[in-house]
N, C-alpha and C positions, 0 to 999 in steps of 0.2 A: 680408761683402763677397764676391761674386763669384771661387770658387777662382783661385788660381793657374795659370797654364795651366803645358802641361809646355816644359819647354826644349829646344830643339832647337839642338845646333852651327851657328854657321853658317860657310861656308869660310874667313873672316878669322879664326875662332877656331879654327878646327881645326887649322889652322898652328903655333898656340902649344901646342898638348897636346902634343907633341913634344919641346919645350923639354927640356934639364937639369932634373929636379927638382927639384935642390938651389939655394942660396942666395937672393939675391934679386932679386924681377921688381916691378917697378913699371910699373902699367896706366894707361897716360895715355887719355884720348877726352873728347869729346864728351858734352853731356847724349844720353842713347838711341841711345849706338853699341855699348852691352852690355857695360860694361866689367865690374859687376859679376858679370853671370851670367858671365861669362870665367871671373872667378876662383872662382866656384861652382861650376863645370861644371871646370876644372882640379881640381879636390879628390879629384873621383874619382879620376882616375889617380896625384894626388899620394900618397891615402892606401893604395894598391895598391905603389905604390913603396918606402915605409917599411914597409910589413906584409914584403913580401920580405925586404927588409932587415935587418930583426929575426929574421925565422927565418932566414936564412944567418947571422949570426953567433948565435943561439939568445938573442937579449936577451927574456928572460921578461917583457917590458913592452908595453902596448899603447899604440898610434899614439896622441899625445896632441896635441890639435887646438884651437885657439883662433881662432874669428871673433867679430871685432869692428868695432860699429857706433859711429856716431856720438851717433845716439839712442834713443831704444826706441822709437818708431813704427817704424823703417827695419829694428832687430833684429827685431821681429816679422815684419818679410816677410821678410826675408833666413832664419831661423831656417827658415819654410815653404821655400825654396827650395831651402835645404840638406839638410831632410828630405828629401825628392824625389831627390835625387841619391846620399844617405850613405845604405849600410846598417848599423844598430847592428848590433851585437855586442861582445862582453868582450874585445876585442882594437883597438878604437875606443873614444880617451875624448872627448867631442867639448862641448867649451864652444863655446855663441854669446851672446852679453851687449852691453851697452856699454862700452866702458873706465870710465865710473867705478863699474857696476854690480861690474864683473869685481874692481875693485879693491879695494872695499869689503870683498868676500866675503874674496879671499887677504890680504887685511890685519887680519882679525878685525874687521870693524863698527868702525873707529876712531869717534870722536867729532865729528861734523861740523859745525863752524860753521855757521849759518842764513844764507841768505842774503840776507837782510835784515837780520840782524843784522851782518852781516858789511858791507856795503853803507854801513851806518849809521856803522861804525868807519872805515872807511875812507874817505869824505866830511867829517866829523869832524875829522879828521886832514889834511884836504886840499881844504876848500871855498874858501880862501882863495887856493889858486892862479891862481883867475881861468880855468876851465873848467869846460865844462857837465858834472853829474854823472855823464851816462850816457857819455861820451868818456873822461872820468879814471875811472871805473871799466874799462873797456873798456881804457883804457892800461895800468894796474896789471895786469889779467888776462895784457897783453902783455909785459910787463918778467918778472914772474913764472912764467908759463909759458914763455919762451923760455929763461931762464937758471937754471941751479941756483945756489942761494944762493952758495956759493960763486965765482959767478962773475956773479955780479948787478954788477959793475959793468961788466963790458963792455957794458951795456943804455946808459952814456952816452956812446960814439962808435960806435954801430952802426948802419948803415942800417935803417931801421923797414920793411923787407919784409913785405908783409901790409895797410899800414897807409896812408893817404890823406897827403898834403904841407900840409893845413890842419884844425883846423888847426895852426900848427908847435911843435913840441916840442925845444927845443932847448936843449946840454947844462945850460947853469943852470938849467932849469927838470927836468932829470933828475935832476939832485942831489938836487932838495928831494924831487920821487918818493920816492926810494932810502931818504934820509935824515930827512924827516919822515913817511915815510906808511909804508913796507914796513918799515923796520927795527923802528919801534914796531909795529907790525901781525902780525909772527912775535915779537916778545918777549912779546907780548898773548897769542898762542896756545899759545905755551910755558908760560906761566904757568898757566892755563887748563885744560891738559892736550886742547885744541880743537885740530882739523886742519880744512884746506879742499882742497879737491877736488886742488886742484895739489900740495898735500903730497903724496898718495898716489901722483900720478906718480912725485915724487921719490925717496918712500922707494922703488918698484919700481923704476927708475932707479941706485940706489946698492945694492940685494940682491935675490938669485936668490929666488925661490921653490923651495920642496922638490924638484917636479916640474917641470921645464920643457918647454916644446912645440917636440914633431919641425915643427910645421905653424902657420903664424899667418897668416892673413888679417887684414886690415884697409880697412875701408871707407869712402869721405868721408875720406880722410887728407887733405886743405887743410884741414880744419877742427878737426884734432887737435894740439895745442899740441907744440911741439920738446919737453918734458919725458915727455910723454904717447909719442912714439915713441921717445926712450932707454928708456922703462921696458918698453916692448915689445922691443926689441931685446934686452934685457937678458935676458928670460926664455926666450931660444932655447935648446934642445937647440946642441952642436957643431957636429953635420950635422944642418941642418934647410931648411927651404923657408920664405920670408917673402915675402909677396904685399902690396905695399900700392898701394891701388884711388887713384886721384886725378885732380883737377881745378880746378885754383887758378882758374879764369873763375868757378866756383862756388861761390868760398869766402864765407860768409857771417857769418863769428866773427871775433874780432880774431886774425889766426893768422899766422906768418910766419916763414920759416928756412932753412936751406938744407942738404940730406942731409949735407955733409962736416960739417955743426958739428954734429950727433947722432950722430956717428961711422958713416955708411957711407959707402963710398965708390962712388957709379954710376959706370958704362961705358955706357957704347953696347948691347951684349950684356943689359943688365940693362934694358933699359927694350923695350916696344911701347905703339905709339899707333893707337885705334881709331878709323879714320876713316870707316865708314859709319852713318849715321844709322836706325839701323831705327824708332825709334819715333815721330819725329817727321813730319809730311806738310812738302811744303818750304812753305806757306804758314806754319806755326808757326814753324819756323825762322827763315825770314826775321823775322819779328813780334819776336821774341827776342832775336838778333842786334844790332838797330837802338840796344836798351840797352844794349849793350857797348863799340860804338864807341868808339874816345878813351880807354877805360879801360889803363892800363897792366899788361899780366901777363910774368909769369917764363915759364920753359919747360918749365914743368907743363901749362899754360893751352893748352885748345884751344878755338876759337871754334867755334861752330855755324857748319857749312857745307853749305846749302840746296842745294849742289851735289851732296853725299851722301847726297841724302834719296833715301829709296827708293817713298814716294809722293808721291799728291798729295790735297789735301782741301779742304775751305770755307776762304775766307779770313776772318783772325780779327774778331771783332765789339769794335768799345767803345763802351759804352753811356756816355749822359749824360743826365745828369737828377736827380731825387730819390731815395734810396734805397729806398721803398717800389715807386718804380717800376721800378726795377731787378728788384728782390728780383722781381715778378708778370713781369717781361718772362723773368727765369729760369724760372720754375715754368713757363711755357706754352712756353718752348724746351726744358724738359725732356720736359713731354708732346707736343708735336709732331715733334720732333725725334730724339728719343732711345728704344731700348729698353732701358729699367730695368730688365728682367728676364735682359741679357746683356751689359749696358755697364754702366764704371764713371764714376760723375761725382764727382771733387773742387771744395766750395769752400770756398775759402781766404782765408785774411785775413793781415795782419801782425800783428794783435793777438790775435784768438780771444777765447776769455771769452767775456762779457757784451755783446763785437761782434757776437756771433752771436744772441742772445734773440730777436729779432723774427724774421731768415730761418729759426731753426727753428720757430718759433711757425708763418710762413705754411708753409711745408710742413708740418708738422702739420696744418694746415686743407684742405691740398689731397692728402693721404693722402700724401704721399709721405715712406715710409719713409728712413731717415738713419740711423748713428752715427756718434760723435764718435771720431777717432783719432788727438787730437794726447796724446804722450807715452804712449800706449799698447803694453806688452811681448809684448803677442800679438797677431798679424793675426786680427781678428773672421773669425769663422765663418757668423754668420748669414746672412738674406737680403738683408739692408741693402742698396744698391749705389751711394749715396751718402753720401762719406764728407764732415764738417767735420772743418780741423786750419786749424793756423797751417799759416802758407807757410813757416818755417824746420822745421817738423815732416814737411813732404812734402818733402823732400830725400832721393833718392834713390826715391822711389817712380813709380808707373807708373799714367797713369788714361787713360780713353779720353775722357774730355774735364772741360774745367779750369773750373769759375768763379771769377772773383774782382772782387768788387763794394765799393763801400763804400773807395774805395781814395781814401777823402781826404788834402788837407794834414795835418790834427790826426793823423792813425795813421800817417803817416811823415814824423815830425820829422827836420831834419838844418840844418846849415849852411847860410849862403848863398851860399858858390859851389859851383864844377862839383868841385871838385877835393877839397872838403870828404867826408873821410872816413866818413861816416854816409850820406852820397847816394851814395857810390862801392859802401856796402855793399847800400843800399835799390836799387841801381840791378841788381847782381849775385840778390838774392833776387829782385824779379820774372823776371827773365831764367831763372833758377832754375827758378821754379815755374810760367811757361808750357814749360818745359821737359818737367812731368809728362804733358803732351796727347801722346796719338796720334792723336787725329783732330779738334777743336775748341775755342777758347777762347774764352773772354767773358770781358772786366772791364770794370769801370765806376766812373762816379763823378760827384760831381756837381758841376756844370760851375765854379760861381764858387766852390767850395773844392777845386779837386782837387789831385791831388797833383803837385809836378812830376816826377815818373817818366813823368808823359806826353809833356812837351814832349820827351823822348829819341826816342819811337815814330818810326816813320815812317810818316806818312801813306798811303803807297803800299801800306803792307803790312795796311792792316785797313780795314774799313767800318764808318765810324762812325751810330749809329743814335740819334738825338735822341727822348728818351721823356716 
């Protein structure tokens, strides 16, 4: 892929390098108002302030630095960005990973349930509830990631933050949760000598590691479970600096909580919100926007505002028709349109896999170079300049133009109302991932199976092109 470019401050940020080092900042914005490069570009002066620090009081220990991502596609760019800005040396100990990569490592390689296996047990345990499997798995992930066992049953009169109104979950039917599905579910794994990902929150969550970090960045936190940031929290030096990057409009995972119940406490002083839009042109923005409407968010959540865009570009296309036809209307908007040899182009899917066989088959036929970059731990080097990944794998990344085709009913299943929690989620990941464009999007699909993430669009805001 096409290097990284370098980062340049811009006046909204250079306001906050100023800041107290110390404690905690939480970066609210917009998709492409920079939040993350904020808190990348903050590092330098963070890790200048701790270096002092330790030689005035002579602590023989070096700045110990922890950034983490969501997934490994996003650690692999974020990882380049950070290089760019950090200079090594034996006086900087500098981790970037994903929290369950990170955890794995300081936990000794526990033993990790599969999960599929894991899936199997807990369906098993819970098919009779009278809920589709991918919602009651998704709610287990909910119940268990927000609460430590020990306090798992406050998951039966707590408002489901994070989580859609349909559909409903209500206390009798938490009980049998608790009590037929999770209680048997951790006796399984105890027995077993098996852990799952959310254990490893907890065990960090409940003890310190050897060495803790002066510095911790965290990125995509709306989609880091409430156990996942007690076990971050937990691993702070005294006096240290904790940055976590967020955006609940964007949250894409069953995730939900609120700072006092993972023990911080925000202020006013502890929070900025980035309001100008650098990456997006306001014709995407608006395009994007039009999905969120009606959707309910906390006050994490900032909407895309077309108003703070800082240019302008083509307004967005959707295509209908067949998918072959799609797939040739891309390839010749790539060659007409696009320089491949200086522009990035993502396309993306909600499924990936074997979604993709054919449109990489036709680009292959028509030379155009490609890699694939979903769950990938290092940003490709090569010459590629278009990447394939799922659309929850491009979250938080950055492309100069987005496609996304193939976007039928069958690849985003969900409920049949508005309110139905799986459409609230599918409605936020497009929104999402026309989010990655800076300067053009295409999706499509075909017309008598599409999805309804269309009927959200608004009309006004795209040109629709009949293939």
């Amino acid at each position: 892929m096409r290097q990284l470019p370098k980062v340049t401050p811009t006046a909204e940020q250079l306001k906050i390098f100023g800041r107290n080092p110390q404690g905690l900042l939480i970066i609210r914005g917009a998709a492409g108002s920079g939040k993350t490069t904020t808190a990348i570009l903050k590092l330098k002066s963070l890790i200048e302030s701790f270096k002092s620090r330790k030689e005035r009081q002579d602590i023989q220990e070096p700045v110990r630095i922890l950034a983490l991502t969501f997934n490994r596609t996003l650690r692999g760019y974020i990882n380049d960005l950070i290089l760019d800005q950090v200079e090594q040396g034996p006086d900087i100990d500098l981790t970037v990973s994903t929290f369950s990569r990170w955890a794995t490592e300081v936990l000794n390689w526990p033993k990790i349930i599969g999960d599929h296996d894991r899936g199997d047990f807990l369906w098993q345990k819970g098919f009779r509830l009278g809920l589709a499997r991918s919602f009651f798995l998704d709610e287990i992930d909910y119940a268990t990631g927000r609460f430590l066992p020990d306090d798992i049953n406050q998951y039966l009169d707590c408002r489901r933050d994070g989580r859609g109104t349909s559909p409903p979950v209500v206390k009798q039917l938490r009980e049998k949760l608790i009590n037929d599905v999770i209680i048997p579910y951790n006796s399984m794994k105890a027995e077993k000598g098996l852990s799952d990902w959310n254990d490893l929150a907890i065990q960090l969550s409940l003890n310190k590691i050897q060495h803790s970090f002066d510095v911790i960045i965290a990125d995509e936190v709306q989609d880091f479970s409430a156990n996942q940031i007690r076990a971050i929290n937990n691993q702070l030096s005294e006096v240290h600096s904790l940055t976590f990057v967020t955006d609940t409009a964007q949250r894409i995972y069953a995730r939900g909580f609120s700072w006092q119940e993972v023990g911080l406490m925000v202020r006013p002083e502890n929070i900025i919100r980035l309001s100008v839009n650098y990456r997006n042109t306001l014709e995407i923005a608006k395009f994007a926007l039009a999905l969120l409407k009606g959707i309910p968010f906390d006050t994490d959540a900032t909407m895309p505002n077309f108003n703070r865009c800082v240019r302008r570009g083509p307004i967005p296309t959707v295509l209908k028709g067949r998918f072959k036809s799609q797939v040739t209307y891309v390839i010749n908007y790539i060659n007409e349109n696009i320089d491949i040899e200086t522009e990035s182009v993502a396309v993306l899917h909600p499924l990936g896999g074997g979604w993709f066989n054919f449109t990489k088959n036709e680009f292959k036929n028509a030379n155009l170079k490609y890699i694939d970059i979903t769950r990938e731990s290092e940003w490709p080097s090569g010459d590629e300049n278009i990447a394939f990944s799922t659309m929850s794998s491009s979250k938080g990344l950055e492309f100069d133009h987005v496609v996304i085709i193939g976007l039928n009913s069958e690849v985003t299943r969900h409920g049949d109302t508005d309110d139905d929690d799986k459409l609230l989620l599918l409605r936020r990941l497009l929104a999402m991932s026309i989010g990655r464009a800076k300067k053009s999007v295409v999706i499509g699909c075909k017309p008598q199976d599409s999805s309804k993430l269309f009927d959200y669009l608004d009309p006004a805001t795209y040109q629709e092109v009949m293939i």
